[in-house]
C-alpha positions as CSV (number, residue, x, y, z in Angstrom):
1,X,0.0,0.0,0.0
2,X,1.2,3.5,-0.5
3,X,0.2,6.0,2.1
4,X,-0.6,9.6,0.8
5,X,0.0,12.4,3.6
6,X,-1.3,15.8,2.4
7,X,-0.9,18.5,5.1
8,X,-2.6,21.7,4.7
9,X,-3.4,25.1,6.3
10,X,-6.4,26.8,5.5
11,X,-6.2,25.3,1.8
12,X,-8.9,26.3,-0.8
13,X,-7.6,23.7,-3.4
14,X,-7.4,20.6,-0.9
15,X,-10.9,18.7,-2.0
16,X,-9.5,18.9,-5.8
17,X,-5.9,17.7,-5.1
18,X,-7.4,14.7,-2.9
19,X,-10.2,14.2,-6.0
20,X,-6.8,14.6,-8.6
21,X,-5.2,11.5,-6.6
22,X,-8.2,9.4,-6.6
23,X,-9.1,9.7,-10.2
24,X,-5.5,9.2,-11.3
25,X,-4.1,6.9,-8.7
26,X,-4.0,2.9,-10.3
27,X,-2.4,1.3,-7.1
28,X,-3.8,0.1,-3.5
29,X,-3.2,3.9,-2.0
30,X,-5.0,5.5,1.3
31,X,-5.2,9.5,1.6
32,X,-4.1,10.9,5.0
33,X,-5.0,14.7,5.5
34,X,-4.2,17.3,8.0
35,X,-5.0,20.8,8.7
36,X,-2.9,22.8,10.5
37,X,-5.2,25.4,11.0
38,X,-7.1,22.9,13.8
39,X,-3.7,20.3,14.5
40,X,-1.3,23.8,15.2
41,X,1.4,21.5,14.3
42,X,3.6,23.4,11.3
43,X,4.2,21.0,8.4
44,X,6.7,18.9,9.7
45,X,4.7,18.2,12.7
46,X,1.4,17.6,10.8
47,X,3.3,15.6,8.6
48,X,4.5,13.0,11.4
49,X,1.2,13.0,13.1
50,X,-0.6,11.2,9.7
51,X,2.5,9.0,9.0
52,X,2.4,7.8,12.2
53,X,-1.3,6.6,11.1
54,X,0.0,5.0,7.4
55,X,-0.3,2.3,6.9
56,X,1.5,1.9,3.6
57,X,5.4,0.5,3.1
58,X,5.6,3.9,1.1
59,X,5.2,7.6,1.9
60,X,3.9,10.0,-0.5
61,X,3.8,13.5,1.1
62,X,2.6,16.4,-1.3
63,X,1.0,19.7,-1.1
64,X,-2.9,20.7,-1.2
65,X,-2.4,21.9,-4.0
66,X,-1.4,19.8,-6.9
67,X,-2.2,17.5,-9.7
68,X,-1.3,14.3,-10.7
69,X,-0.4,12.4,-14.0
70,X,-2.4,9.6,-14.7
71,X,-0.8,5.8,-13.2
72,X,1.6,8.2,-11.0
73,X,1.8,5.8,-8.2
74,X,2.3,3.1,-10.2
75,X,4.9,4.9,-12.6
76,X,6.9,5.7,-9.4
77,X,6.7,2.6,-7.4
78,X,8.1,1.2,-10.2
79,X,11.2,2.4,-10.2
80,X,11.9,2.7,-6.5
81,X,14.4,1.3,-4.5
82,X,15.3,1.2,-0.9
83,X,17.5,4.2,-0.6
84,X,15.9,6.6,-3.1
85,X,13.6,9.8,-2.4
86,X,11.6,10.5,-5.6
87,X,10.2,13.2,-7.3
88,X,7.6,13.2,-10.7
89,X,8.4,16.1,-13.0
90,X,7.2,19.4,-11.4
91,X,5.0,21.0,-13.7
92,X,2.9,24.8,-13.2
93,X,-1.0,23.8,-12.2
94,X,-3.6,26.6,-13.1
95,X,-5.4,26.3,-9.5
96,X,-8.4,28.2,-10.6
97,X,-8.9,26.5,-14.0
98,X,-7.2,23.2,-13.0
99,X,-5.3,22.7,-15.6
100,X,-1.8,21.4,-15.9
101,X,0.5,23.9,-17.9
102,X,3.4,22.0,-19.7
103,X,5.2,24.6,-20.6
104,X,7.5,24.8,-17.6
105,X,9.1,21.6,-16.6
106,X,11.6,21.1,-13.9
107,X,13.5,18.1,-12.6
108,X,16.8,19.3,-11.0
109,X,17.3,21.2,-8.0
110,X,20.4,22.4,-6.1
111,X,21.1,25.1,-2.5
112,X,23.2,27.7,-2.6
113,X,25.2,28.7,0.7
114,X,22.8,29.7,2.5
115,X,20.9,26.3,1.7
116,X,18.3,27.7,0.4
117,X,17.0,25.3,-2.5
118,X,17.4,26.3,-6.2
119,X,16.0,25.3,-9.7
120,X,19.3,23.6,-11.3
121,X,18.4,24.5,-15.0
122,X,22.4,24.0,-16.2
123,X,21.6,20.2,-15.1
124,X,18.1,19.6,-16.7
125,X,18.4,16.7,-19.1
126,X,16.1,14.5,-21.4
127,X,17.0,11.3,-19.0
128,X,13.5,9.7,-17.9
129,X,15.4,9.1,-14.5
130,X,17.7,11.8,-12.8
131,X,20.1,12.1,-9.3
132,X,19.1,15.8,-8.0
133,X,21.5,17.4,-5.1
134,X,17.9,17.7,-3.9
135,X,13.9,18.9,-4.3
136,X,11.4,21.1,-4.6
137,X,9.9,19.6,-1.6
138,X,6.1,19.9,-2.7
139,X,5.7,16.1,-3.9
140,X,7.6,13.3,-2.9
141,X,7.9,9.4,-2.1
142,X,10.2,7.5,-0.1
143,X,9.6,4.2,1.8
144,X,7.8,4.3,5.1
145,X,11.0,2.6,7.2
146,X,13.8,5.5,5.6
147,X,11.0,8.2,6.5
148,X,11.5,7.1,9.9
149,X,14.8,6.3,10.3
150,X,16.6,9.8,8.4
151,X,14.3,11.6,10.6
152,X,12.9,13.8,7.4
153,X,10.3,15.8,9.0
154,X,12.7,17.1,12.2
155,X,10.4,18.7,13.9
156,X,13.5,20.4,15.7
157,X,13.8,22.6,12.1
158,X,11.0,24.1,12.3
159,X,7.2,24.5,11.0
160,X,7.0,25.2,7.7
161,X,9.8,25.7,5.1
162,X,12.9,24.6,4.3
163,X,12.1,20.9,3.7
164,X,13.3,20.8,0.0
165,X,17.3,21.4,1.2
166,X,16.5,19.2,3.9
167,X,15.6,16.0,2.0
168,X,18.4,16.2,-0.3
169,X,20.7,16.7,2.5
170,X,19.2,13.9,4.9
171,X,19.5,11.5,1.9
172,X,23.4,12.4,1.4
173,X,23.9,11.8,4.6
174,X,22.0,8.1,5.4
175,X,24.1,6.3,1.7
176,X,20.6,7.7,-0.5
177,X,20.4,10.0,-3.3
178,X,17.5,12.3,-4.6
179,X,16.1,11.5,-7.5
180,X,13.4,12.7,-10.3
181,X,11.4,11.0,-13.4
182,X,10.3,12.4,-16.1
183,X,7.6,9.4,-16.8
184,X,5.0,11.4,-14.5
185,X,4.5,14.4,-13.2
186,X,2.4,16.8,-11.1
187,X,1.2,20.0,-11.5
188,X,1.6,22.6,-8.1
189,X,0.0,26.1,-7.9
190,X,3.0,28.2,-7.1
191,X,2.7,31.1,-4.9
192,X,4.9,34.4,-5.8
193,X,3.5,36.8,-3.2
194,X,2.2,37.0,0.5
195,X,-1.4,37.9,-0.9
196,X,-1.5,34.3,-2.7
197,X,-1.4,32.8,0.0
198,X,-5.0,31.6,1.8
199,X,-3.5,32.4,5.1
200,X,-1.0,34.7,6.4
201,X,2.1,33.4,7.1
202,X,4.3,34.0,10.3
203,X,7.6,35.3,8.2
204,X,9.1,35.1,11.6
205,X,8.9,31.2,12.0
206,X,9.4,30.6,8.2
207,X,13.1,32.5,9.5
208,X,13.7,30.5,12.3
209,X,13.0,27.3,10.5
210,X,15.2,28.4,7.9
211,X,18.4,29.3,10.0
212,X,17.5,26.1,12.4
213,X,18.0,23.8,8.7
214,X,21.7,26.6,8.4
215,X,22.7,25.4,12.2
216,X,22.3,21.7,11.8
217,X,23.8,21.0,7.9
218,X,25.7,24.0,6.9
219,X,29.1,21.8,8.1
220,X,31.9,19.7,7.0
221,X,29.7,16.6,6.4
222,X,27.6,18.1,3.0
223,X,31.1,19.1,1.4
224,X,31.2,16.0,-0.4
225,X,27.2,16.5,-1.7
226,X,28.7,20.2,-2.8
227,X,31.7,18.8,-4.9
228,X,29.3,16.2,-6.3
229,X,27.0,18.2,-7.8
230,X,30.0,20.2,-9.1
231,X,29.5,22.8,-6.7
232,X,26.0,24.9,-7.8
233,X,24.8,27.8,-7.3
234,X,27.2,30.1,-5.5
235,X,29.2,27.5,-3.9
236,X,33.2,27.2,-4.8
237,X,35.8,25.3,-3.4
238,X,36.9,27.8,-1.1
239,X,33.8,27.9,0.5
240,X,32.9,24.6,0.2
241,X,37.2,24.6,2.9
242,X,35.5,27.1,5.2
243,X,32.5,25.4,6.3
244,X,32.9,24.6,10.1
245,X,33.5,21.0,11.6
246,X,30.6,19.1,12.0
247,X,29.7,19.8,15.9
């Protein structure tokens, strides 16, 4: 079985995304939803509080607002292997309209030194499977045991944000790599500006979560996921020296 987990806050398009999955899902699958706006969680903590409930041997977490390719489940599952975290192509979703734009497509993501996570488009390729450095953080799948035991939703980091670095990191670090496939996709309403948003956000916490992720990875022990990925973004070998010892 794969378990679905879909936290949301306030989310106007969470009755279509969980309609999306049902109507394009082809494998045994069970929808777990949570909103934060009654838990008072953050994502990470609404997150553990419905896998805790799954019953599946896989995780799927993704956000209220997206769209899925038909047989996505059983596209991904197909290709999955113990140590992988997986991704479909990220596609633009008309939320309104629900309708899945094609014209943008992305598949590779990096962090620059502040680890804060990038769109790689020097590494996007035509391969139908891809290593990333690490996500988007809005749709992924990993088995139930590994989301458990590499801690990916720490509460410790945080509420909400921050979670794309995080995965790619968290993989590095337990022997697993990041991964993407361009046989399926999913469609996500992005949101550019505080107004798109159906709730207002505490810019605050969204800081602290991000300088909590800063604290516990910016070290030694991601230099070799830096050179590996042929140092992105703003990274270069001389900064890649200076990051401190792992505490």
């Amino acid at each position: 079985m794969l378990s679905i987990i879909i936290p949301s806050l306030s989310e106007p398009y969470l009755q279509k995304t969980v309609d999306d999955i049902k109507k394009h899902a082809e494998t045994d699958i069970e929808i777990l939803v949570g909103d934060d706006a009654k838990l008072k969680l953050g994502q990470r903590g609404v997150m553990n509080h419905l896998a805790r409930q799954a019953k599946g041997e896989y995780i799927l977490k993704c956000d209220a607002h997206c769209s899925f390719g038909q047989g996505f489940d059983r596209i991904m599952l197909e290709d999955m292997h113990d140590n992988v975290i997986m991704a479909p192509y990220l596609l633009v979703l008309d939320g309104e309209k629900w309708i899945v734009r094609h014209d943008k497509r992305s598949s590779s993501y990096c962090f620059d030194t502040n680890l804060v996570m990038n769109y790689n488009l020097e590494a996007e390729n035509k391969e139908p499977l891809s290593e990333t450095m690490c996500l988007q953080g809005s749709c992924f799948l990993m088995t139930t045991e590994n989301y458990w035991k590499w801690n990916i939703c720490d509460e410790s980091l945080g509420s909400w944000g921050g979670q794309g670095t995080e995965l790619g990191i968290k993989a590095y670090l337990n022997g697993g790599v990041c991964m993407t496939t361009k046989k399926t996709y999913y469609g996500h309403v992005f949101r550019h500006n505080e107004e798109d948003f159906p709730y207002k956000r505490d810019l605050a916490k969204v800081s602290e979560s991000h300088q909590a992720v800063i604290k516990q990875f910016k070290n030694k022990s991601i230099a070799g996921l830096i050179e590996k990925y042929n140092y992105p973004c703003d990274w270069n070998n001389e900064k890649v020296l200076e990051l401190p010892d792992v505490v």
